[in-house]
C-alpha positions as CSV (number, residue, x, y, z in Angstrom):
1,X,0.0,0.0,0.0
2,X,1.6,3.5,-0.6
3,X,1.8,5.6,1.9
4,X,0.5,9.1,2.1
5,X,3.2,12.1,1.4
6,X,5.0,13.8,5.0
7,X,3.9,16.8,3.8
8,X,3.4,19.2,6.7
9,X,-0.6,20.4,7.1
10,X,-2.0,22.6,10.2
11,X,-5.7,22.0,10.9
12,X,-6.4,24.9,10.1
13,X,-6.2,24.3,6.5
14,X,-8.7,21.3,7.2
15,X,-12.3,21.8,6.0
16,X,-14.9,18.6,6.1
17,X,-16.6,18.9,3.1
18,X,-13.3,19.1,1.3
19,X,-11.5,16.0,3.3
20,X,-15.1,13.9,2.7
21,X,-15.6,14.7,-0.8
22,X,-12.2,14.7,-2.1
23,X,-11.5,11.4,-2.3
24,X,-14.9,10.4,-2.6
25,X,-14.7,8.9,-6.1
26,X,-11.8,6.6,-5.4
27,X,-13.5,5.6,-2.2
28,X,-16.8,4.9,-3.2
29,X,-15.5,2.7,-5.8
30,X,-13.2,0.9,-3.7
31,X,-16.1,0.2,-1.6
32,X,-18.5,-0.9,-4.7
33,X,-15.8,-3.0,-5.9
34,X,-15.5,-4.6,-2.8
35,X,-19.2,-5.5,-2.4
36,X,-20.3,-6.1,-5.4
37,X,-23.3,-4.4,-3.9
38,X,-23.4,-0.7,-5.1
39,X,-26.4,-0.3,-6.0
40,X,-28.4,-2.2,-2.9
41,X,-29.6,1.0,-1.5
42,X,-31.9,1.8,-4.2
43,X,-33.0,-1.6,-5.2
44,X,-34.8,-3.3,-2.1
45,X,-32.7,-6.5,-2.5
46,X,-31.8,-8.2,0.8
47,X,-28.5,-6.8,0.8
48,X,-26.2,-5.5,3.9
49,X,-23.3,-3.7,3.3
50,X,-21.6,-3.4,6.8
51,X,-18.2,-1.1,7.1
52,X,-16.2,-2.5,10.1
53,X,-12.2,-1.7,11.5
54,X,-9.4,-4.4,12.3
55,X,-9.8,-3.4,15.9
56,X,-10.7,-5.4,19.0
57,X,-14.3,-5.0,19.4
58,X,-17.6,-7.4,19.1
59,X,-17.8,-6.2,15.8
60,X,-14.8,-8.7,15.0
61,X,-16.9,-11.2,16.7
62,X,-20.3,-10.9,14.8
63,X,-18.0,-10.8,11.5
64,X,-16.1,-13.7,12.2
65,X,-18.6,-16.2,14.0
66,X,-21.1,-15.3,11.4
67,X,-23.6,-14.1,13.6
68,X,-25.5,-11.9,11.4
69,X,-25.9,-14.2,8.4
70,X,-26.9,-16.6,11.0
71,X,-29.5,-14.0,12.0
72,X,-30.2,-12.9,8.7
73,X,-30.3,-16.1,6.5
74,X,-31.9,-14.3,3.6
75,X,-30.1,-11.5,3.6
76,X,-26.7,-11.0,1.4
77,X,-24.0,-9.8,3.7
78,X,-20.8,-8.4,3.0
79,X,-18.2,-6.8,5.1
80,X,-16.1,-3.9,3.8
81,X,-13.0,-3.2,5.6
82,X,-12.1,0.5,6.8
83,X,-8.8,2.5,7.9
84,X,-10.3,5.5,9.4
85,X,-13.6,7.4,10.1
86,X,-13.1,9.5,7.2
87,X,-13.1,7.6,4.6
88,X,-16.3,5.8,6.1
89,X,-18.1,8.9,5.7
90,X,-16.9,9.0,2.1
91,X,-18.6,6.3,2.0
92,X,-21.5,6.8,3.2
93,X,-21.6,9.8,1.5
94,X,-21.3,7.8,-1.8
95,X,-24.3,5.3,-1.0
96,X,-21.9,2.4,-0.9
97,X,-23.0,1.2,3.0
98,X,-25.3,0.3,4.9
99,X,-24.1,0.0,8.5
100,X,-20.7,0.9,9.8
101,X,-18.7,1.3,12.5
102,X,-18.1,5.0,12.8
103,X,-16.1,6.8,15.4
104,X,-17.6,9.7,17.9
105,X,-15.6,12.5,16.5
106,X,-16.1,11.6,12.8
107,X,-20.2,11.1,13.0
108,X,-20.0,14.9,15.3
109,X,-18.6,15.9,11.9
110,X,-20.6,14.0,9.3
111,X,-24.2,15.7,11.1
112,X,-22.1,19.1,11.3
113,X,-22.5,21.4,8.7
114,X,-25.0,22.7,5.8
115,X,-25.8,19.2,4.4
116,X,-25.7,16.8,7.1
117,X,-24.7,13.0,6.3
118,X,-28.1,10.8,6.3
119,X,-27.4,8.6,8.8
120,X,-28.5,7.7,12.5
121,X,-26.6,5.9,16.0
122,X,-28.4,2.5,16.2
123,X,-25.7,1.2,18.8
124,X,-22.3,1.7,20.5
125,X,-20.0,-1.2,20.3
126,X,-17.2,0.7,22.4
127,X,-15.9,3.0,24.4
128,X,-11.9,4.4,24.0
129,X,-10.2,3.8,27.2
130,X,-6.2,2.7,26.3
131,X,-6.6,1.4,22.9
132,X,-6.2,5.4,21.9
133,X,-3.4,6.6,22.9
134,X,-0.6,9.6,22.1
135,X,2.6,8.1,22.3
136,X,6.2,10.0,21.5
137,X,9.5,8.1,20.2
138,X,11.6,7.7,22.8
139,X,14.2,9.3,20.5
140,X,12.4,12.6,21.2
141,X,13.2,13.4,24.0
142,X,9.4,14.4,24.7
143,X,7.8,13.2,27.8
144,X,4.9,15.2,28.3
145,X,2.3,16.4,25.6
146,X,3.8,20.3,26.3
147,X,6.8,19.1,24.8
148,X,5.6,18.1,21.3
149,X,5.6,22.0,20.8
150,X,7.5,22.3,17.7
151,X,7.3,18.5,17.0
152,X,5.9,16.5,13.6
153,X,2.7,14.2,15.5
154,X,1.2,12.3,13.1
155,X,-2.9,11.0,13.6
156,X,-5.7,10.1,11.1
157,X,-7.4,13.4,10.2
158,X,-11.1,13.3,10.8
159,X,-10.7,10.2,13.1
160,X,-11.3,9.7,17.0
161,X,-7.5,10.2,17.7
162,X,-7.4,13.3,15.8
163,X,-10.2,14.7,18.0
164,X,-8.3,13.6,21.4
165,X,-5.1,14.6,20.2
166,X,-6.6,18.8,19.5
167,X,-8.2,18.2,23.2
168,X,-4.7,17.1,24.2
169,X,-3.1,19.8,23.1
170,X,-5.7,22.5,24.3
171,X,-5.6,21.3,27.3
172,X,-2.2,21.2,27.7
173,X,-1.7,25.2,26.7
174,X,-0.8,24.6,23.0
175,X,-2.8,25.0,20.2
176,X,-2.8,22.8,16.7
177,X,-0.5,24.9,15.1
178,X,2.4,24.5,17.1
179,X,3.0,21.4,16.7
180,X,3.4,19.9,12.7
181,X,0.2,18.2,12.4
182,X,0.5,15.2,9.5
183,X,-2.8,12.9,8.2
184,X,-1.6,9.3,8.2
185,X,-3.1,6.4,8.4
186,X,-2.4,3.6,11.4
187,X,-0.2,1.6,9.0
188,X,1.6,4.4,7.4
189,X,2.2,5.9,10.9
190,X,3.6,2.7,11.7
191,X,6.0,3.0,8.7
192,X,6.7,6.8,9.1
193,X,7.8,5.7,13.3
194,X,10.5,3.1,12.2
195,X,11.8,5.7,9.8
196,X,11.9,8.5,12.8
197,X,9.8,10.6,10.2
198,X,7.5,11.6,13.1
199,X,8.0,12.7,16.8
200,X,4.9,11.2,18.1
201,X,1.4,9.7,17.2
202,X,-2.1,9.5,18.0
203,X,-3.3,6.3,16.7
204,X,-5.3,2.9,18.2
205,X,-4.7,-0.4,18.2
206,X,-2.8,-2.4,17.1
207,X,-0.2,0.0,15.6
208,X,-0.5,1.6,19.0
209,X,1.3,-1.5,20.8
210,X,4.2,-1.0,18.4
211,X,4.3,2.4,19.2
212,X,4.9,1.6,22.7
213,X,7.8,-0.8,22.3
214,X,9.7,2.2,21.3
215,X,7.5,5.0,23.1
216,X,6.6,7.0,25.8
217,X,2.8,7.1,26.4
218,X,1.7,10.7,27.0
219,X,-1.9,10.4,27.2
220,X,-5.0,8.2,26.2
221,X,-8.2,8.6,25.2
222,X,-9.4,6.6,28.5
223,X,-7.7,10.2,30.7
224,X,-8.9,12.5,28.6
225,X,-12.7,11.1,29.0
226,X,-12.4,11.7,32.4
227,X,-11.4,15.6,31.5
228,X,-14.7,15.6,30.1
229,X,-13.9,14.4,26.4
230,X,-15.3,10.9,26.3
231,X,-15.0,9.5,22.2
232,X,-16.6,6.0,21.3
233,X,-16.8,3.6,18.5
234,X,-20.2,4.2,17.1
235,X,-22.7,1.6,14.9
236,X,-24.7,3.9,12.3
237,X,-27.2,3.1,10.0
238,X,-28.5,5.1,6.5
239,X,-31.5,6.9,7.2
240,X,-32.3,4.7,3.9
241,X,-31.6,1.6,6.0
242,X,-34.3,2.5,8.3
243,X,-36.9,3.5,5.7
244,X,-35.9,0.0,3.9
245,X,-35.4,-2.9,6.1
246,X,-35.1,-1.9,10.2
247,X,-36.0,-5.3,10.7
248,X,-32.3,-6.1,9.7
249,X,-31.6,-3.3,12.0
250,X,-32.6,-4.6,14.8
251,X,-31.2,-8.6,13.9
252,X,-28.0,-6.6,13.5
253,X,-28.1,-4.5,16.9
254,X,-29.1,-8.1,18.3
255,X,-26.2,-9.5,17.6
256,X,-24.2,-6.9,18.5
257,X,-25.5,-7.1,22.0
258,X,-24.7,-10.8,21.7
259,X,-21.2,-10.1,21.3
260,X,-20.8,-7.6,23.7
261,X,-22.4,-10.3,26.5
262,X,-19.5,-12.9,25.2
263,X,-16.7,-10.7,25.6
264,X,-18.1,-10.3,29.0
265,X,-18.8,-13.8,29.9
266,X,-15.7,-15.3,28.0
267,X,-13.0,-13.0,27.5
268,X,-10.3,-15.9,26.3
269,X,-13.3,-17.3,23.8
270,X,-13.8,-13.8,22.5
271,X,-9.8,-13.3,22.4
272,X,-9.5,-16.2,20.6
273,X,-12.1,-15.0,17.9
274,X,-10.4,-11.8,17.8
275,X,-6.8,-13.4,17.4
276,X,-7.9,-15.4,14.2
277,X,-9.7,-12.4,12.6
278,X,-6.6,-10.0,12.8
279,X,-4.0,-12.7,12.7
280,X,-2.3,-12.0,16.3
281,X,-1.3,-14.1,18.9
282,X,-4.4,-14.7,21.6
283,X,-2.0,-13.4,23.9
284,X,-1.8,-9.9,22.2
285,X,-5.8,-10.3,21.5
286,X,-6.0,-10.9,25.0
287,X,-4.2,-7.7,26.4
288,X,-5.8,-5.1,23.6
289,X,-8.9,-6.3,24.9
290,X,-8.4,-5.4,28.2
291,X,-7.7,-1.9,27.2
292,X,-11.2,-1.2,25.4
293,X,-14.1,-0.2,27.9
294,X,-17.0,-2.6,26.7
295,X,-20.6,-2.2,27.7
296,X,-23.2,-4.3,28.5
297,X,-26.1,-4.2,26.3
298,X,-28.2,-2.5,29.5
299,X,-25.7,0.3,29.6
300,X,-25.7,0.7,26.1
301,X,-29.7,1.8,26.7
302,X,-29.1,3.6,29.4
303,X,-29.4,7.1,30.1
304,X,-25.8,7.5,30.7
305,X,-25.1,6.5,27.3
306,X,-27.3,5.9,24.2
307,X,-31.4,6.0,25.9
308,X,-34.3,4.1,25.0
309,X,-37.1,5.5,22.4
310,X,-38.5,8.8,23.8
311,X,-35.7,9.3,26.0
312,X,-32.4,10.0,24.4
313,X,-29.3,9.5,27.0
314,X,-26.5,11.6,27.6
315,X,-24.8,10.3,24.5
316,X,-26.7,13.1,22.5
317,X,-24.7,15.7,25.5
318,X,-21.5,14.3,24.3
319,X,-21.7,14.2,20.5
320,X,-23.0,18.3,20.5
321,X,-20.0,18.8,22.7
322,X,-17.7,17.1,20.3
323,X,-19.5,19.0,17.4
324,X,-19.1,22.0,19.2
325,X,-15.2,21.1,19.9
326,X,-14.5,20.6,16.2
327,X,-16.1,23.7,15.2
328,X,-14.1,26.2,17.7
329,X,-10.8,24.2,16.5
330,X,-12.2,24.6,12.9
331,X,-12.5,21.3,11.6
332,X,-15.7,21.9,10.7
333,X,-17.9,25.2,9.6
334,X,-20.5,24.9,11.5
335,X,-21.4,22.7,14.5
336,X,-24.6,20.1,14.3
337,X,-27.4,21.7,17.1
338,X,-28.5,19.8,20.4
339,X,-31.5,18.7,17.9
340,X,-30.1,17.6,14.8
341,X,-27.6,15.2,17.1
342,X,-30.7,14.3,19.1
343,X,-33.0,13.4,15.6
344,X,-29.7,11.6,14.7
345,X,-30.1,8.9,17.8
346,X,-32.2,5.9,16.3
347,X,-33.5,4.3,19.1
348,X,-37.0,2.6,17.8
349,X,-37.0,-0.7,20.1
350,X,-34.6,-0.3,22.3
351,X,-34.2,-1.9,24.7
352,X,-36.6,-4.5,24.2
353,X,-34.6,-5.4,20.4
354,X,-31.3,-6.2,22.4
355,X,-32.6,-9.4,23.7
């Protein structure tokens, strides 16, 4: 895969609609290509497109135990693998899925804006605790985030990571453009680390337990939550989806709770499952599980997280804030309102539908 150019960009000279719909082309047929699927939104087949990351999580679990076609028997299901939350939206923007895993920060950007991505929350498979993480080579001599002033840090643009790195820096008294801010993707960062291209990274697992062999943790995702910046692995849905088939909706949030019960009530099974599907040792499956903060399938409905049908929880709270975050730092235009995050909660059935 070639990697992306070290060329040197601030956020400032981010904008979303510009990031989403520049490489839209490429990506949208990537994705078609992948499915063989494009056009299942518009013609009422029986047809799931699901967008999913190599990253510990149930999702790894429904894909690879074949939960959902188990669910689903008549349903064609195909899984589309993704780097990053921005090129997701791409996606999505394109028509080419269905359902997909879809971080916090990126869907706060996808409903921000004139012309607001159609899609809804049906479920959250995860929570970022140490699996996100800003880490800088050792070789830096940096060992606090107010030392990366001056320094090249490297994160996914548009991603989770990306959002926790700004709130990093802010909080730490420095602002995006002191530091030399590059868009990379996990693998590429990976690449650009061994090479001593970059000073430090925001990135997840896995590449983030290579980081560490040769880093110095700063900060992670699971500390700055408790600063008041919580970001979470979302599952989203096409407002198309909904109109079309919510019965696979709800077979797919189903198993999704099924998952998050196993990893629960068998943490070596579900390690196992999650070793085979990214080709790591169970031991290594084992410890990057640990560092995610999975709910159970009550919690998911609760008030302190995603609500029940009339009664959206505080998840709405946090995704305005994050929209609201991204718009001061200028990553986005215009933030999405309390109600346009709040419309954007699908939570028909819940919690009855979780089994």
């Amino acid at each position: 895969m070639n990697r992306p150019s070290l060329a040197v960009t601030t956020t400032s000279t981010i904008r979303r609609r510009g990031l989403l719909l520049g490489g839209l082309a490429s990506t949208a047929l990537l994705a078609a290509g992948c499915s063989d699927s494009a056009g299942a939104s518009g013609s009422g087949s029986k047809e799931l497109r699901i967008g999913y990351f190599a990253f510990p999580s149930g999702d790894l679990l429904v894909k690879n135990r074949g939960l959902l076609q188990k669910a689903l028997p008549d349903h064609k299901i195909t899984w589309i693998k993704f780097d990053s939350g921005a090129s997701v939206n791409q996606a999505f923007i394109g028509k080419s899925l269905d359902i997909a895993a879809l971080g916090s920060s990126p869907l706060a950007r996808g409903l921000s804006g004139s012309s607001p991505i159609p899609y809804k929350v049906a479920f959250i498979l995860d929570v970022a605790g140490e699996n996100e993480a800003l880490i800088a080579h050792k070789d830096s001599g940096v060992t606090e985030v107010a030392g990366l002033k001056g320094k090249v840090v490297a994160t996914p643009f548009a991603s989770t990571a990306h959002f926790s790195l700004l709130a990093a820096l802010e909080t730490a008294g420095l602002k995006a453009t002191d530091v030399k801010l590059i868009d990379l993707q996990p693998q590429a960062i990976l690449g650009a680390w061994q090479r001593k291209d970059i000073d430090a990274a925001y990135v997840w697992l896995p590449t983030l337990d290579e980081l560490r062999k040769t880093g110095t943790q700063l900060t992670s995702s699971a500390r700055i939550a408790t600063a008041g910046k919580p970001t979470l692995d979302l599952g989203v849905v096409t407002d198309a989806l909904i109109a079309r088939d919510p019965a696979a909706i709800d077979a797919w949030r189903k198993v999704q709770a099924e998952a998050l019960r196993s990893i629960k009530a068998d943490p070596a099974a579900a390690a196992r499952t999650v070793a085979a599907e990214l080709g790591i040792p169970e031991a290594d499956a084992v410890a990057q599980l640990k560092q995610g903060v999975f709910l159970t399938p009550e919690e998911v409905s609760s008030p302190e997280w995603l609500g029940v049908e009339g009664q959206p929880g505080k998840l709405a709270t946090y995704l305005t804030s994050a929209a609201q975050f991204l718009a001061a730092q200028k990553q986005v235009p215009s933030a999405a309102t309390a109600d346009t995050i709040t419309k954007a909660l699908y939570l028909k059935g819940l919690p009855d539908v979780l089994g």
